[in-house]
DRENBAVO-517701 format. One record per residue (C-alpha): residue in three letters; x, y, z. Coordinates in steps of 0.05 Angstrom, whole numbers. Example, Ala and Ser with C-alpha at 12.3 -4.5 7.8 and 13.67 -1.06 7.14 Angstrom:
REM DRENBAVO-517701
{"ALA"; {246; -90; 156}}
{"SER"; {273; -21; 143}}
REM end
This chain:
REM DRENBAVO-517701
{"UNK"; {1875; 2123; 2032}}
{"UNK"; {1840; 2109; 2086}}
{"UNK"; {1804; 2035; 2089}}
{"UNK"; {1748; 2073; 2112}}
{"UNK"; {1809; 2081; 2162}}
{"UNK"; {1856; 2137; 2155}}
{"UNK"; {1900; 2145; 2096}}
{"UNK"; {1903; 2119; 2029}}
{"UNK"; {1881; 2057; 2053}}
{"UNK"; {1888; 2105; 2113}}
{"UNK"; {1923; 2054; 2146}}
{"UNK"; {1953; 2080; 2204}}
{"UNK"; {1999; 2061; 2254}}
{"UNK"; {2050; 2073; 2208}}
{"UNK"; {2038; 2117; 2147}}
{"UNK"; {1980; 2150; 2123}}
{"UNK"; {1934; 2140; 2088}}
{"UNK"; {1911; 2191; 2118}}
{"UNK"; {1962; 2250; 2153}}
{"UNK"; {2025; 2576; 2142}}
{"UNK"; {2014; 2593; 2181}}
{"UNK"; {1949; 2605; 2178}}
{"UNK"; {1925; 2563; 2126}}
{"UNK"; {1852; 2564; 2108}}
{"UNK"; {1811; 2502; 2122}}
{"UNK"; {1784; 2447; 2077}}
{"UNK"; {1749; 2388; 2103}}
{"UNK"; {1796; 2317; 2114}}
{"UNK"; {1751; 2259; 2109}}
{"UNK"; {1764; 2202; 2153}}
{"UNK"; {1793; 2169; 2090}}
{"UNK"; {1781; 2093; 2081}}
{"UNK"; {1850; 2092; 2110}}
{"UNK"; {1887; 2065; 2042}}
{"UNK"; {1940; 2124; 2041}}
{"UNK"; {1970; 2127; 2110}}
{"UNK"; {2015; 2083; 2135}}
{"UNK"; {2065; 2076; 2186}}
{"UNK"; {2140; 2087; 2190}}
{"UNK"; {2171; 2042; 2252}}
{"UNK"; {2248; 2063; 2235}}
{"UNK"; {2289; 2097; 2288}}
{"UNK"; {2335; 2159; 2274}}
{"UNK"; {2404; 2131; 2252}}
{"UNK"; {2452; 2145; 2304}}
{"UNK"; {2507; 2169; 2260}}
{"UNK"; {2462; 2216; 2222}}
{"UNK"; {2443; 2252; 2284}}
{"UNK"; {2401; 2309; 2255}}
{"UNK"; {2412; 2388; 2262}}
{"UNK"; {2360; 2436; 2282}}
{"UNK"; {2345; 2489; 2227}}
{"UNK"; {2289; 2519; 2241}}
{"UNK"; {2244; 2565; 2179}}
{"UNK"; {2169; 2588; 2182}}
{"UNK"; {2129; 2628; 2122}}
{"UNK"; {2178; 2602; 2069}}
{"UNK"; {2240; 2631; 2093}}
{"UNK"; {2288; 2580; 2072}}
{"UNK"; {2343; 2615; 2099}}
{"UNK"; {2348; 2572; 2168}}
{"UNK"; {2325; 2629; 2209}}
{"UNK"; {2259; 2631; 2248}}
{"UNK"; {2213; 2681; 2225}}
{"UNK"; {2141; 2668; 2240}}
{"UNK"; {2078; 2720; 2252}}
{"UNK"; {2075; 2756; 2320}}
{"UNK"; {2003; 2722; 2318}}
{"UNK"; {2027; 2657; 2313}}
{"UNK"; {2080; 2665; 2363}}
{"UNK"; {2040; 2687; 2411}}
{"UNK"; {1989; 2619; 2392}}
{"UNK"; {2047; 2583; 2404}}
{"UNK"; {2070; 2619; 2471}}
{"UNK"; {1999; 2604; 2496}}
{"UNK"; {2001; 2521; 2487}}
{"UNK"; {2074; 2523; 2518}}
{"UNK"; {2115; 2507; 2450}}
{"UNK"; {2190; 2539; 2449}}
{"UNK"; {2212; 2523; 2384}}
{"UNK"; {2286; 2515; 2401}}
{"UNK"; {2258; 2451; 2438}}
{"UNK"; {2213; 2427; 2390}}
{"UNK"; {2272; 2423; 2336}}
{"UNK"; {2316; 2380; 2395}}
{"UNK"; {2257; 2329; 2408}}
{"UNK"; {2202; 2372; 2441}}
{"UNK"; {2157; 2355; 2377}}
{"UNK"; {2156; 2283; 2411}}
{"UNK"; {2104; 2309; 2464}}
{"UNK"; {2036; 2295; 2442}}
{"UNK"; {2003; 2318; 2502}}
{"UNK"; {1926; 2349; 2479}}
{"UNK"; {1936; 2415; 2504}}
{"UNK"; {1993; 2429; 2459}}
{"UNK"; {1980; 2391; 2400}}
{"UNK"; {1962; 2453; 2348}}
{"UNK"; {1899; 2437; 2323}}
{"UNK"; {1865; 2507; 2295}}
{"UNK"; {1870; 2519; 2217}}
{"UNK"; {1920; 2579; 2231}}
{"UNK"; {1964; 2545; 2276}}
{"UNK"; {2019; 2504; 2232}}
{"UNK"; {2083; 2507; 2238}}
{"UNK"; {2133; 2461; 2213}}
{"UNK"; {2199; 2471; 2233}}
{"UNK"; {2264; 2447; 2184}}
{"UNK"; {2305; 2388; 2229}}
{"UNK"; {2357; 2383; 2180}}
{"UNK"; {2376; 2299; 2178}}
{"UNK"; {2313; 2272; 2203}}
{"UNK"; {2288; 2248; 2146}}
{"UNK"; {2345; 2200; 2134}}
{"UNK"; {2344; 2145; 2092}}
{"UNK"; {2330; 2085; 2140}}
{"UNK"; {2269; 2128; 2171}}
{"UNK"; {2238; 2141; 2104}}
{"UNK"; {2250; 2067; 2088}}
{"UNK"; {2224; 2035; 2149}}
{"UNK"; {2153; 2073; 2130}}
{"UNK"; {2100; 2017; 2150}}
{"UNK"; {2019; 2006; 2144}}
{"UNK"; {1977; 2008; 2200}}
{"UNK"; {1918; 1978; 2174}}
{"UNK"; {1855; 1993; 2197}}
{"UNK"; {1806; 1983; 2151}}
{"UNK"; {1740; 1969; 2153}}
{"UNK"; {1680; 1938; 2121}}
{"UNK"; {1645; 1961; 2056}}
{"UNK"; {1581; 1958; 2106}}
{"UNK"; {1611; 2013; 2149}}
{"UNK"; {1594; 2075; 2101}}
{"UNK"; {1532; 2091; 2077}}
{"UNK"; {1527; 2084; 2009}}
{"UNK"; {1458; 2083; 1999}}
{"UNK"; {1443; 2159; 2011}}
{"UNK"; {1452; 2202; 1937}}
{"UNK"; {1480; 2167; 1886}}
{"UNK"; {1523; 2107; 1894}}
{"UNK"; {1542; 2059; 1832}}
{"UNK"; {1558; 1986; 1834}}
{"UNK"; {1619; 1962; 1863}}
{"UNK"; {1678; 1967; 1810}}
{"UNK"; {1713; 1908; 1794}}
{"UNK"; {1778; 1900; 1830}}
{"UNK"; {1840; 1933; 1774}}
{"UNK"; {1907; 1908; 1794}}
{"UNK"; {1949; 1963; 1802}}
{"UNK"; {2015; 1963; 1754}}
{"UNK"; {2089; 1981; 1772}}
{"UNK"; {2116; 2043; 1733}}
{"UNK"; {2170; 2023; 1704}}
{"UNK"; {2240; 2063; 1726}}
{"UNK"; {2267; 2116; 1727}}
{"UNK"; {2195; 2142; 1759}}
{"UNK"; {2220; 2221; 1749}}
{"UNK"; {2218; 2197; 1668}}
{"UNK"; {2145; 2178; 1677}}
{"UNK"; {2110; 2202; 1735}}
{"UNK"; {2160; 2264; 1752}}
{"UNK"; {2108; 2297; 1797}}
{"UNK"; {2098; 2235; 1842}}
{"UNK"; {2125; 2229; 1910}}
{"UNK"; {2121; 2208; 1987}}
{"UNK"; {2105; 2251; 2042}}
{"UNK"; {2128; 2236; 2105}}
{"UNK"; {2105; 2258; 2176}}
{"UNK"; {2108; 2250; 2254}}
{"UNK"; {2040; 2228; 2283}}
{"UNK"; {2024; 2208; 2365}}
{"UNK"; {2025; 2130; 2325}}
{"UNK"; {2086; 2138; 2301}}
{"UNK"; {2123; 2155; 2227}}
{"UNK"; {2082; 2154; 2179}}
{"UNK"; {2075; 2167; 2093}}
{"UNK"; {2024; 2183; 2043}}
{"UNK"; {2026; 2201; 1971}}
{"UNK"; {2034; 2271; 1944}}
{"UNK"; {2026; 2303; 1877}}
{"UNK"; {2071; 2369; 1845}}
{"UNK"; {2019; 2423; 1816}}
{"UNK"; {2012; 2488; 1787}}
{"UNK"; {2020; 2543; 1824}}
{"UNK"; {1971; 2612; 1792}}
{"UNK"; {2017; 2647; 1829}}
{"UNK"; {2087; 2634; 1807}}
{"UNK"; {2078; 2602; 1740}}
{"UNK"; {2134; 2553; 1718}}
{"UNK"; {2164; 2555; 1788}}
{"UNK"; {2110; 2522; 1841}}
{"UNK"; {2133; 2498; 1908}}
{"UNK"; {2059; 2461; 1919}}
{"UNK"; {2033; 2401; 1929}}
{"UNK"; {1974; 2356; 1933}}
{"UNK"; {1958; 2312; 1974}}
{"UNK"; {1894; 2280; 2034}}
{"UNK"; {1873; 2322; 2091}}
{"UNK"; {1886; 2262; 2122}}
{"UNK"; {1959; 2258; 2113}}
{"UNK"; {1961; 2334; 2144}}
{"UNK"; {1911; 2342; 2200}}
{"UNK"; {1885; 2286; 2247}}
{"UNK"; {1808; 2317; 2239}}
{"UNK"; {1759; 2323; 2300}}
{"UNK"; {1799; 2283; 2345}}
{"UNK"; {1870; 2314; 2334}}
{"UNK"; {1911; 2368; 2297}}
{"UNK"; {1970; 2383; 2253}}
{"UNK"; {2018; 2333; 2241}}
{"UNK"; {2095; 2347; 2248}}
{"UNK"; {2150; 2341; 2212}}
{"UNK"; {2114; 2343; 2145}}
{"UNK"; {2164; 2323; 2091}}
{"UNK"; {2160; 2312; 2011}}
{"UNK"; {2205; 2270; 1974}}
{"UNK"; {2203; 2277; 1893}}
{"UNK"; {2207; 2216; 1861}}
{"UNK"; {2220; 2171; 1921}}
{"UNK"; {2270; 2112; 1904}}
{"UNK"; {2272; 2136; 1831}}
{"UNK"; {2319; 2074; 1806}}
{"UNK"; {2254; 2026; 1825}}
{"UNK"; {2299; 1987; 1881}}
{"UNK"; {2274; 1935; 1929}}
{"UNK"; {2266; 1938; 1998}}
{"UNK"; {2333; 1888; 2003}}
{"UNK"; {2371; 1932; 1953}}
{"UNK"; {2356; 1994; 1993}}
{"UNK"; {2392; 1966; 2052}}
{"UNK"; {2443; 2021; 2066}}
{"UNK"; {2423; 2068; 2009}}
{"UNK"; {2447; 2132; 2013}}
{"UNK"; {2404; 2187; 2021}}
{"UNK"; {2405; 2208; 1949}}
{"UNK"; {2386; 2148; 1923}}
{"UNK"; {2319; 2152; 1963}}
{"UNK"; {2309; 2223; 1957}}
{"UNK"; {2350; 2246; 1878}}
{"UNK"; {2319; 2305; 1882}}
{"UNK"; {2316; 2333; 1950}}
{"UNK"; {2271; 2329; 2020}}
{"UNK"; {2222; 2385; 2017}}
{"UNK"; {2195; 2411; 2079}}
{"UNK"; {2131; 2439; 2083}}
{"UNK"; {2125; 2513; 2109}}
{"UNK"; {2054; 2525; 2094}}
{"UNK"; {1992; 2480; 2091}}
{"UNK"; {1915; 2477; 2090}}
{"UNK"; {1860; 2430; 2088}}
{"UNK"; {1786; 2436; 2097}}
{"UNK"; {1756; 2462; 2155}}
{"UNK"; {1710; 2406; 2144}}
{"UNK"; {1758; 2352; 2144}}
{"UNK"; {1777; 2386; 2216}}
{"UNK"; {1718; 2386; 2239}}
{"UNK"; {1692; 2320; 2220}}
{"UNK"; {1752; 2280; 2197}}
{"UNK"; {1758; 2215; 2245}}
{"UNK"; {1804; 2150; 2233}}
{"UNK"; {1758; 2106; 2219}}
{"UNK"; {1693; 2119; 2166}}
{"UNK"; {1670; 2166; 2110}}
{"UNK"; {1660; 2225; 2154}}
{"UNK"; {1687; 2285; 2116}}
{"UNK"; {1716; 2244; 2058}}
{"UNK"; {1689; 2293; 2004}}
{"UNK"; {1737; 2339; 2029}}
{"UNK"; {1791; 2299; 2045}}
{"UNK"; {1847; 2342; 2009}}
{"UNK"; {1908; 2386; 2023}}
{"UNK"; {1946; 2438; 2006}}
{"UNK"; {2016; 2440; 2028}}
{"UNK"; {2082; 2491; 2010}}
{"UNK"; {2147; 2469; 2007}}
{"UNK"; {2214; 2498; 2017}}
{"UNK"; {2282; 2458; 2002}}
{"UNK"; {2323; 2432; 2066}}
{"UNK"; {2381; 2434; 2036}}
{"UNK"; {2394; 2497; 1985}}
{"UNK"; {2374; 2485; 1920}}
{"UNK"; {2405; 2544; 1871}}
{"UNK"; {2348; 2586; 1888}}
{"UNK"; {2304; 2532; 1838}}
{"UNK"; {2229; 2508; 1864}}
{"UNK"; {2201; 2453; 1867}}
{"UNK"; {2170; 2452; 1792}}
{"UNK"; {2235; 2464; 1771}}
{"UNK"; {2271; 2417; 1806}}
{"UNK"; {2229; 2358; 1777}}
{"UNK"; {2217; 2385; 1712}}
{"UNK"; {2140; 2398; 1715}}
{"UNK"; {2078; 2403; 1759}}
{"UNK"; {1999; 2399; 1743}}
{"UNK"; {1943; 2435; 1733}}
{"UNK"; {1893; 2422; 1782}}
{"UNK"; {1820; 2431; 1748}}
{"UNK"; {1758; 2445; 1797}}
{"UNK"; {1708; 2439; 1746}}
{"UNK"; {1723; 2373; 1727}}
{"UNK"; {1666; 2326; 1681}}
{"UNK"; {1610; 2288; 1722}}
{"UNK"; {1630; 2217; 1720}}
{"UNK"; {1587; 2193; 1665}}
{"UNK"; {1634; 2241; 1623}}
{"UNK"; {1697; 2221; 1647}}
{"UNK"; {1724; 2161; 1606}}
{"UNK"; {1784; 2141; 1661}}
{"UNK"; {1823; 2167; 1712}}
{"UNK"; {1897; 2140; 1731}}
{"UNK"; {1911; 2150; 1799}}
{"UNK"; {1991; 2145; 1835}}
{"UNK"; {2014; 2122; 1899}}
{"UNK"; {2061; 2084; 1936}}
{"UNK"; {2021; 2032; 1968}}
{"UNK"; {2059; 1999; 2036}}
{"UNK"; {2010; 1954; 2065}}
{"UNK"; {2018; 1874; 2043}}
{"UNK"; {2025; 1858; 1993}}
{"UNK"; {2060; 1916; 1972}}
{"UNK"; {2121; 1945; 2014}}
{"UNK"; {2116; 2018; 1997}}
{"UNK"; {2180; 2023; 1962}}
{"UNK"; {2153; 2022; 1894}}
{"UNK"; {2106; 2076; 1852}}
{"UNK"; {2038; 2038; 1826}}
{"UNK"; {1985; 2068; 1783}}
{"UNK"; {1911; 2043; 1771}}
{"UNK"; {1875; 2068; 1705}}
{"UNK"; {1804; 2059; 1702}}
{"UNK"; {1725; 2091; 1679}}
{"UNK"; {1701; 2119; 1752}}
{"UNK"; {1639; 2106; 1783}}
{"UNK"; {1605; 2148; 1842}}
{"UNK"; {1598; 2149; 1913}}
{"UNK"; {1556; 2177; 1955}}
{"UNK"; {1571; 2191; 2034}}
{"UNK"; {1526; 2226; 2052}}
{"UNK"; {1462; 2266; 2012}}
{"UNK"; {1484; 2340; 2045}}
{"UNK"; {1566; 2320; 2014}}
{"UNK"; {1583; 2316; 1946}}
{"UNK"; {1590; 2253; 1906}}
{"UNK"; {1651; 2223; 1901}}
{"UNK"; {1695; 2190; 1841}}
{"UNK"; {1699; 2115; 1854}}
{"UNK"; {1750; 2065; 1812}}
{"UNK"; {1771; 1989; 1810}}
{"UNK"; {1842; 1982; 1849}}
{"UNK"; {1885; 1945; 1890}}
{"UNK"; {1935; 1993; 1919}}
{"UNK"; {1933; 1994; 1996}}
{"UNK"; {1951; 2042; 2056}}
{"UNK"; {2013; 2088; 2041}}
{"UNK"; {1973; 2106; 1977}}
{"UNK"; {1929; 2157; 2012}}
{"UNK"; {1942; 2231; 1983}}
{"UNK"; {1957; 2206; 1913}}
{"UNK"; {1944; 2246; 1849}}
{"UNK"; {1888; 2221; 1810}}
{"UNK"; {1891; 2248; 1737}}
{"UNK"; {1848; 2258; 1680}}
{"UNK"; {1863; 2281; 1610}}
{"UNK"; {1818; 2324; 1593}}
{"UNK"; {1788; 2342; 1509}}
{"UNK"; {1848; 2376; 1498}}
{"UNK"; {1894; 2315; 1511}}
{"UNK"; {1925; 2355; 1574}}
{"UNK"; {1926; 2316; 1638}}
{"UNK"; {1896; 2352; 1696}}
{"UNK"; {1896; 2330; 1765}}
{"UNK"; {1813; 2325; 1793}}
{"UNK"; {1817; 2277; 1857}}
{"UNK"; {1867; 2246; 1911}}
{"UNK"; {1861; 2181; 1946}}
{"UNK"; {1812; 2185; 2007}}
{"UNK"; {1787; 2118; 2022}}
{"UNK"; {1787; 2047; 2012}}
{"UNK"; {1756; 1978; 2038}}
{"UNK"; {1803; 1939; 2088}}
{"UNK"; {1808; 1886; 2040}}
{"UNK"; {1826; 1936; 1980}}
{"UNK"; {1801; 1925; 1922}}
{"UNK"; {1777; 2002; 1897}}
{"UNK"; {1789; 2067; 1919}}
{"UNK"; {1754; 2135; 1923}}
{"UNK"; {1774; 2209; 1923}}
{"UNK"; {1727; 2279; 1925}}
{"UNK"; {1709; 2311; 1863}}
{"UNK"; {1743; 2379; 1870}}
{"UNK"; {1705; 2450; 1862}}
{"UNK"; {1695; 2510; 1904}}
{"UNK"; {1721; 2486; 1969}}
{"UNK"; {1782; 2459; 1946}}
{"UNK"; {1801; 2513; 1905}}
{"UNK"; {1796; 2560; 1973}}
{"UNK"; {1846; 2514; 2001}}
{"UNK"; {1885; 2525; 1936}}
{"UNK"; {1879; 2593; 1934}}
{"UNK"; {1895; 2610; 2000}}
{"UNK"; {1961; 2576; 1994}}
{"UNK"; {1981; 2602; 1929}}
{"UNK"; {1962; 2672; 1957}}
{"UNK"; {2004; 2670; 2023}}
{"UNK"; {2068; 2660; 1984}}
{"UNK"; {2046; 2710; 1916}}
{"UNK"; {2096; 2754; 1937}}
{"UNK"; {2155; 2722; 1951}}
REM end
């Protein structure tokens, strides 16, 4: 989230809290920075990776992207048979893809190796609860500080549709939290995620980020930092790296989105499609895991919601972002800004690397429905907020689900 910073506790540096072509846009607030946070680990030497490039959900390690696009890409001097040997590395403005059609993620087979995904860090930059203007709509008391709880292990056993996602900003590696949902348009067999604008798109001062990686179930066996010394890469990532091929957030969070402050943290969510790196039996991503969730953009008011759990792997201290933690507790609101909608608001204490993470609700029929991500956070932690999802966010939705109806 983003500690009024980027990511979860947008912490960035490393990780973020917060971090198709042609993907519609959804405004990325500047998230409290609680979900964001930093990765610091090199490549490992003897896992060199290969370049395998896919666009548009190909998965078949062949490049096939829209003439448009191409021609996008032509224009800000990007040869992709670069970019996949280290040409991704050059941050310079003029080529860093910033328009809400412009992604493009190519497949590096090996990047995402074990020590890089470990090494994930939290850049903290928080700020005060002073810095954002609650006092404009409505804004309830200050929750009371809920300490967040380790789930217990095997994570794909209790939280099967958590995960990390990993990307490549100008600060370095970073992660964020991600959620498996529903997809309208390939029931039972979704490739979609959840997860901050933040942990996508750099907002107003920046673009896409690169690299963009999920990882089901991230160190499902519940290991510690010191046991995950020399893991293998399947014991980090049981069921697969995921690489996104599509992805969308608000054209408000691109427009207004910053690193620091609530600016566009109503609409600080994204969309993002996945595609395996390695092959998977032709099986998605809902499959893979064994479920995914309904997202609901109509969801209660908060003085009908009784709680709301929310997921993440929080990395700044005192956590390490090894570990999955939840928070379960009644929401209150938060207002931003009077012209953006009021946010949900809870008690917690998970920090930076958090940012992006599901927050769920079960709803009168005792199904659980996801209704809000982390977006922000105070620099001393403590609570957390996310946007209450409608029309906007189910564009962003939408439009991803659409793209990829017919394949």
């Amino acid at each position: 989230m983003r500690s009024i910073r980027p990511s979860f506790t947008v912490r960035r540096g490393r990780g973020g809290r917060r971090t198709s072509p042609a993907l519609a846009t959804v405004a990325l607030v500047s998230a409290l920075a609680l979900t964001a946070t930093a990765c610091n680990g090199d490549d490992n030497a003897d896992a060199r990776p290969t370049a395998t490039a896919t666009a548009a959900g190909t998965g078949d390690g062949k490049i096939r992207i829209p003439d448009d696009l191409k021609k996008r890409l032509k224009e800000h001097g990007i040869d992709l048979d670069k970019w996949k040997n280290g040409a991704w590395k050059n941050w310079n403005r003029d080529g860093w893809l910033r328009e809400a059609n412009d992604f493009v993620n190519p497949i590096i087979k090996g990047l995402w190796n074990p020590d890089r995904m470990r090494d994930a860090n939290d850049p903290d930059k928080g700020v005060d609860d002073n810095d954002i203007s609650g006092d404009q709509g409505v804004t309830d008391p200050t929750p009371q500080p809920v300490r967040a709880r380790a789930v217990a292990p095997p994570y794909h056993s209790r939280a099967a549709t958590s995960g990390k996602e990993f990307f490549d900003s100008p600060q370095g590696t970073m992660v964020c939290s991600a959620t498996v949902v529903e997809d309208p348009a390939h029931p039972g067999r979704s490739n979609m995620i959840w997860t901050a604008g933040h942990c996508v798109h750099a907002g107003k001062s920046g673009g896409w980020y690169r690299n963009i990686a999920f990882v089901p179930s991230y160190n499902n066996a519940g290991k510690s930092s010191a046991q995950l010394q020399g893991a293998s890469r399947s014991e980090v990532a049981p069921y697969g790296v995921w690489w996104a091929d599509a992805a969308q957030t608000s054209q408000q969070w691109i427009d207004q989105g910053g690193e620091t402050g609530g600016n566009g943290a109503s609409y600080d969510f994204a969309v993002i499609h996945v595609t395996p790196e390695q092959g998977n039996a032709g099986k998605s991503l809902e499959e893979t895991v064994g479920g995914a969730l309904p997202v609901n953009f109509d969801a209660p008011a908060v003085p009908k919601v009784s709680s709301i759990t929310a997921s993440g792997y929080p990395a700044a201290a005192p956590y390490d972002g090894q570990l999955l933690y939840q928070c379960q507790d009644k929401p209150g609101r938060l207002s931003i800004a009077k012209s953006d909608p009021t946010m949900y608001r809870i008690g917690c204490t998970m920090t930076g690397g958090s940012s992006g993470g599901g927050w769920v609700e079960t709803g009168a029929d005792g199904k659980p429905a996801l209704v809000s991500n982390t977006s922000i956070g105070p620099v001393s932690s403590g609570w957390l907020a996310g946007p209450r999802l409608g029309g906007v966010a189910k564009g962003v939705y939408d439009s991803v689900s659409k793209k990829f109806a017919g394949r």
